[in-house]
C-alpha positions in Angstrom: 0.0 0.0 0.0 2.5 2.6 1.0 4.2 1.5 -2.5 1.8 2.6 -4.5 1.2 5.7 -2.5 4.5 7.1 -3.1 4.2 5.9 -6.4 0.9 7.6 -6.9 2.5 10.5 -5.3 6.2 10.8 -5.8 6.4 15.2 -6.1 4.3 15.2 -2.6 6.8 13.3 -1.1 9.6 14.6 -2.6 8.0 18.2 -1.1 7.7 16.8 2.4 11.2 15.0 2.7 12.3 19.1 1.4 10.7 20.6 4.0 11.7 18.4 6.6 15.3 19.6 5.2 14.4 23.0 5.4 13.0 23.0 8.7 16.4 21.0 10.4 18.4 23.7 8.8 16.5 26.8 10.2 16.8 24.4 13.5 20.3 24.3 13.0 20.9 28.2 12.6 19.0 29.4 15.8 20.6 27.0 18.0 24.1 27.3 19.7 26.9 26.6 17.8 30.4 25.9 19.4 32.1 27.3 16.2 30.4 31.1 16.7 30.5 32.5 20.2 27.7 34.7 21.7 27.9 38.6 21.6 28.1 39.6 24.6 25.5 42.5 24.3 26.6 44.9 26.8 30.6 44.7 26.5 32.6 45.8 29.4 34.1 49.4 28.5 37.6 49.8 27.7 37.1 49.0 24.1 38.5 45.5 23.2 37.3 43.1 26.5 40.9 42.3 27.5 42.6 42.6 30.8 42.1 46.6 31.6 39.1 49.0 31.7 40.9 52.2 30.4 39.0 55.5 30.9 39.4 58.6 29.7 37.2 62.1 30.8 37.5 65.2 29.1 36.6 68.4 30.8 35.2 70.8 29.2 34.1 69.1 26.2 33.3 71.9 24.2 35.9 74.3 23.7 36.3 77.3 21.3 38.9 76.0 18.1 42.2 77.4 18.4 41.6 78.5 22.0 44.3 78.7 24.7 42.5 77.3 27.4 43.3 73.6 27.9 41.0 70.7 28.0 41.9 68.5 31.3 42.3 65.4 30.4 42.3 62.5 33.1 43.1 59.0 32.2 42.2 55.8 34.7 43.2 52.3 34.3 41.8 49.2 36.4 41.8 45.6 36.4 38.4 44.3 34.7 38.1 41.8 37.1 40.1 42.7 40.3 39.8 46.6 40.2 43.1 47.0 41.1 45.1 49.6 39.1 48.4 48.4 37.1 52.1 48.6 39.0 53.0 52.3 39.8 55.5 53.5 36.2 53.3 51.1 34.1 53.6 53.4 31.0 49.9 53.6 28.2 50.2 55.6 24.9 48.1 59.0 24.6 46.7 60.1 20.9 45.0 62.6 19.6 43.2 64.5 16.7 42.8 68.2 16.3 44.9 69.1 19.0 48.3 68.6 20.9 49.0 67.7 24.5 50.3 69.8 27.4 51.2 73.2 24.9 50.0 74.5 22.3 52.7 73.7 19.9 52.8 70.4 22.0 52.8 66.6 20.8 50.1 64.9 19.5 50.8 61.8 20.7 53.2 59.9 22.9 53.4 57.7 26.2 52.2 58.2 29.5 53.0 57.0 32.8 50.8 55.9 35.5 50.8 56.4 39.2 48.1 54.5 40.7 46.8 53.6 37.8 46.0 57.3 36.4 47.3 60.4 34.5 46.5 63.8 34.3 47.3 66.2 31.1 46.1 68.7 29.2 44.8 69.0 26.4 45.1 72.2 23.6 43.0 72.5 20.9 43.5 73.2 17.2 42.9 76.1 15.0 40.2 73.6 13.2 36.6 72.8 14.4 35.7 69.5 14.8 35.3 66.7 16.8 38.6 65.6 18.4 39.4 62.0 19.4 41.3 61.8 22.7 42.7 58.2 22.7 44.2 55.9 25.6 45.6 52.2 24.6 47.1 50.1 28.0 48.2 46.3 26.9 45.9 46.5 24.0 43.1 48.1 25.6 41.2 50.8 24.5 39.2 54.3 25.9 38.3 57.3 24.4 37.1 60.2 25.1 35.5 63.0 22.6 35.6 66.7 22.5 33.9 69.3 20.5 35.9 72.2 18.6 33.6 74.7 17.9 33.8 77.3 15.0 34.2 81.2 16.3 31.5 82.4 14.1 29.3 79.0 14.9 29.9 80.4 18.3 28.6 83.8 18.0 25.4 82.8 15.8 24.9 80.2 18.5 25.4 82.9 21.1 22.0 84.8 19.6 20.4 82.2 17.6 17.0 82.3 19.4 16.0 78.7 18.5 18.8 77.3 21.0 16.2 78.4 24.0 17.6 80.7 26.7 20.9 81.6 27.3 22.6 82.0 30.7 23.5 86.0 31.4 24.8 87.8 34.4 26.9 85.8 35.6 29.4 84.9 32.9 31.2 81.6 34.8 28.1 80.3 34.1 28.7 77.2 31.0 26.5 76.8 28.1 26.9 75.0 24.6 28.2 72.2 26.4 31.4 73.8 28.5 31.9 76.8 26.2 31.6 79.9 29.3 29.6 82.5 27.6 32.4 84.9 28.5 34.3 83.3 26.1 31.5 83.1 23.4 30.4 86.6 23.1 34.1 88.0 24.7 35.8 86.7 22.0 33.5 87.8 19.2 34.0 91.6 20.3 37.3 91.8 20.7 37.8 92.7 17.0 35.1 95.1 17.3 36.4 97.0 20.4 39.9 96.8 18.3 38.1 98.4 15.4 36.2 100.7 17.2 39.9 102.3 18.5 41.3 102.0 15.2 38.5 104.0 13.5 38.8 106.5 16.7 42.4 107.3 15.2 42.0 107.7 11.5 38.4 109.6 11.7 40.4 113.4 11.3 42.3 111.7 8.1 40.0 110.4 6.1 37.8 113.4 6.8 40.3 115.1 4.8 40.6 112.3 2.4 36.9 111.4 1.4 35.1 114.7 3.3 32.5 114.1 5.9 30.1 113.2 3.4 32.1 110.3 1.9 32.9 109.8 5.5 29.7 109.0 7.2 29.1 106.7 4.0 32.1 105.0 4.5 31.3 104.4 8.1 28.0 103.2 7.3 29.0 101.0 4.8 31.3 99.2 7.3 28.4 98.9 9.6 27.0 97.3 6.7 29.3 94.0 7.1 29.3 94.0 10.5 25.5 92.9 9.9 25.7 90.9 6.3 28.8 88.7 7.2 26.9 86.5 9.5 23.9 85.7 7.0 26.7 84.7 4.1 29.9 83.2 5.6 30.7 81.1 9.2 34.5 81.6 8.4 35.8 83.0 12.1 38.5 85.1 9.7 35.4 87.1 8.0 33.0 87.1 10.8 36.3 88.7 12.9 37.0 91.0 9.9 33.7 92.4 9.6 33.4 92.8 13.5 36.8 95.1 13.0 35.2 97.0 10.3 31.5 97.3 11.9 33.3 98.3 14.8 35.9 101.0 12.8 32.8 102.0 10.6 30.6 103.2 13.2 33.0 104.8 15.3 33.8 107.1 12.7 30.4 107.8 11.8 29.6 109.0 15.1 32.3 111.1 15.6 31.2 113.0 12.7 27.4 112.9 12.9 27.7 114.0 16.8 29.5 116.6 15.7 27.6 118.0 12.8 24.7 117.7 15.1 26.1 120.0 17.7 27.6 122.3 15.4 24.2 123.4 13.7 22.0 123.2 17.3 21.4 126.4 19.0 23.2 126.5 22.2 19.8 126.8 24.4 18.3 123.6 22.5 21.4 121.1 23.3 20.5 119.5 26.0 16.8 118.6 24.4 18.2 117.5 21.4 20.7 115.5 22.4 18.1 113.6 24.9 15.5 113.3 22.5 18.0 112.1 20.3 19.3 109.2 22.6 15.4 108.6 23.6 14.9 107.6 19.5 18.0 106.2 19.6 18.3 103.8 22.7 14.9 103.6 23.1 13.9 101.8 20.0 16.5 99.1 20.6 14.4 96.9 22.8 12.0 97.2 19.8 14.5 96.1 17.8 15.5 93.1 19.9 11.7 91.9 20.0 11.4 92.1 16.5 14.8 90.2 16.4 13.6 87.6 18.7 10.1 87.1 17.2 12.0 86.6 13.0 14.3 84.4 14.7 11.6 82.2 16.2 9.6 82.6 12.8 11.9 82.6 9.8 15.6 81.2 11.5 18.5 82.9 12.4 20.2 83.8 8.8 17.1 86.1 7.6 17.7 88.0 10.6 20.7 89.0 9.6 19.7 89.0 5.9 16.8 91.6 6.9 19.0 94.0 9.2 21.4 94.1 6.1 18.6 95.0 3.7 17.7 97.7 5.7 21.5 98.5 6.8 21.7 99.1 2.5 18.8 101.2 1.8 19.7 103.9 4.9 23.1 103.5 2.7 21.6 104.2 -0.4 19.7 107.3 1.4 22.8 108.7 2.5 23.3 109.8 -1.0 21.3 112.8 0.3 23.6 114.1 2.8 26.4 116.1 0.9 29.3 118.2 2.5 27.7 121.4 0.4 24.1 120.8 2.5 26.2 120.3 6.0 28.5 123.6 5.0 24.5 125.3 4.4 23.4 123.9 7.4 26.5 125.2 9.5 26.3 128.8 7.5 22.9 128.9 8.7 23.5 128.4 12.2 26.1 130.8 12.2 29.3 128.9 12.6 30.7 129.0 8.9 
């Protein structure tokens, strides 16, 4: 009977003897196998599961590029199974990218020595942003530790990017964007426009003579100009710095000129109110303008900000075409000091 049945039947029981192949194989796959070990899924650190854990810690971990404050760096080594650190001398090798150790001009790799199974050194960053790899191998194992090199003009569109949430103020030991002090973020952005500012203070007579006031108080404004453009096109820290220098140059000598014109056509008995109701237009629209900031940020992004306040910055340029030295000589004549 079961003769003729598989004879009757011989591709059914070909397909069942296949299956029951098939099925002993995908057995065969799931189960243990002495030839492939397990994954251990939750590895012991130290990267490579030998004898040591090796850690590293890097503090801060976000530092400005280029920057000469150091990074501590501390490096601990332990037995993985007895906790006990390595012999006292016991000497690991220290890499890393982006930076140097101990000085600026320092080496960027090179061995350590261990005193109770850690080391302490510094570490200097580089004049490029990125992410720098801070490596430790001991006896073939492994740590790492990461830190963040951040950009100089990153830094100062972070600083008033609105979408990053609030920002610590007052205090400026206070640490934000991850160890970088806001000091150091917004310090280091203005000291090219502090520098430019006493530049411009020293060449404002000359190039009065050179370009008259009138070319003057253009040229100042059109410095002003970059100090508000180079933001929405560029993050280079070289033209972000160089347009702070000139913003700060530009409006320096603008407003040694344009203080001056003002007071030398204002009656001596109006002064005082039109110098206060000049600072009340003046300073007191700036919250304004910081709202209005705030609110394009939140709506549009930081870059338009900056692309808006340089369209504007260009038409009060293009309106200065107005102001001529023969209609400040008038106005002067006319108040009786020409």
């Amino acid at each position: 009977m079961a003769m003729k049945w598989n004879q009757r039947h011989p591709s059914l029981l070909f397909s069942l003897v296949l299956l029951s192949l098939l099925g002993l194989a995908v057995l065969a796959c799931t189960s243990d196998s002495p030839s492939e070990p397990r994954q251990d899924p939750n590895p012991p650190p130290g990267g490579g599961g030998g004898e040591f854990n090796v850690t590293v810690t890097a503090t801060p971990g976000e530092v400005l590029a280029g920057s000469e404050n150091p990074v501590e760096v501390v490096v601990r080594v332990r037995n993985r199974t007895t906790g006990a650190p390595p012999a006292n001398g016991s000497t690991a090798v220290v890499s890393a990218s982006l930076g140097t150790f101990n000085a600026p001009d320092g080496p960027s790799s090179g061995p350590i020595t261990l005193f109770n199974g850690e080391a302490r050194l510094q570490f200097f960053a580089g004049p490029n942003p990125g992410t720098a790899v801070i490596q430790v191998e001991f006896r073939g194992d492994v740590g790492q530790a990461l830190v963040t090199l951040r950009d100089l003009a990153a830094v100062f569109l972070s600083f008033v990017d609105p979408d990053r949430g609030q920002l610590d103020v007052g205090d400026p030991s206070r640490q934000r964007l991850g160890g970088l002090s806001e000091e150091v973020g917004r310090g280091r952005a203005e000291h090219e426009e502090v520098a430019g500012s006493l530049a411009g203070s020293l060449v404002t007579e000359r190039l009065v003579r050179l370009l008259g006031r009138a070319g003057t108080l253009w040229a100042g404004l059109a410095a002003g100009v970059l100090f508000l453009v180079a933001p929405a096109v560029t993050t280079s820290p070289y033209a972000i710095g160089a347009a702070f220098f000139a913003g700060g140059a530009g409006l320096i000598v603008f407003n040694v000129v344009m203080v001056s014109l003002r007071q030398s056509i204002t009656p001596d008995r109006l002064l005082g109110r039109v110098n206060s109701g000049h600072r009340v237009v003046a300073w007191g629209t700036k919250p304004l303008g910081a709202a209005a900031g705030g609110i394009l940020g939140q709506l549009l992004g930081l870059r338009p900000v900056f692309i808006v306040m340089g369209v504007l910055a260009i038409a009060v340029l293009a309106a200065m075409t107005k102001v001529t030295d023969r209609a400040m000589d008038a106005a002067e004549r006319e108040a009786g000091h020409l």
